[in-house]
C-alpha positions in Angstrom: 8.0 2.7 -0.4 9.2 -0.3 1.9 5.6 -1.9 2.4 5.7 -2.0 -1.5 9.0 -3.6 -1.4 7.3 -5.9 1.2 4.1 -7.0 -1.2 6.4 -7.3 -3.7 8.8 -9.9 -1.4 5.1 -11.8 -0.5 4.5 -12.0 -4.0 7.6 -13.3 -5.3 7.2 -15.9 -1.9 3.8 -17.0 -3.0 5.2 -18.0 -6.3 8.4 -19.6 -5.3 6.1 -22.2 -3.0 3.5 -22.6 -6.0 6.0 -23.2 -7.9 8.1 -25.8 -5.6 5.1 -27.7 -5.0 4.2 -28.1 -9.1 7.9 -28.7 -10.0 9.9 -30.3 -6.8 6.7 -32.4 -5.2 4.9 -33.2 -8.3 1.4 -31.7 -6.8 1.2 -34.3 -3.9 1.4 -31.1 -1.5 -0.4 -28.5 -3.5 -3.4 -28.2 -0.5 -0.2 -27.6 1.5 1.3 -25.2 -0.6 -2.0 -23.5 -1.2 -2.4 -22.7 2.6 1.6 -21.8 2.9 0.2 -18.9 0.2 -2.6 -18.1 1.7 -0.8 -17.5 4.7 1.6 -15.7 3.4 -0.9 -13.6 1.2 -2.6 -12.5 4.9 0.9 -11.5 6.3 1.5 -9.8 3.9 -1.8 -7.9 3.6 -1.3 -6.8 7.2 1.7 -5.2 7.5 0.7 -3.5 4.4 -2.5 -2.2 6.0 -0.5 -1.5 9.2 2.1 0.6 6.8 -0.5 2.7 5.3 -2.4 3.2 8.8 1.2 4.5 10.1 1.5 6.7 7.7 -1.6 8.2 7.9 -1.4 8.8 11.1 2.2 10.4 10.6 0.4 13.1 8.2 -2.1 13.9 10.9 
């Protein structure tokens, strides 16, 4: 359940700097913001996969 809580926390992130950038910097940074995302999309993703391969292997 804590790599859900941790997509979730990614997700919420993501939107928070979308947001920032259309609000705060009037979309001058938006390519900026865009890879902040993206990076934040790809961390995410791979402690979720790392998670799920832990648990796995736990079962096993």
């Amino acid at each position: 359940m804590k790599y859900i809580n941790g997509l979730y926390l990614s997700l919420v992130i993501i939107y928070f700097v979308q947001l920032a950038s259309m609000t705060i910097f009037d979309d001058s940074y938006s390519g900026i913001a865009t890879y902040i995302s993206l990076g934040v999309f790809i961390i995410g993703t791979a402690f979720f996969i790392n998670a799920k391969r832990l648990k796995v292997n736990e079962k096993e």
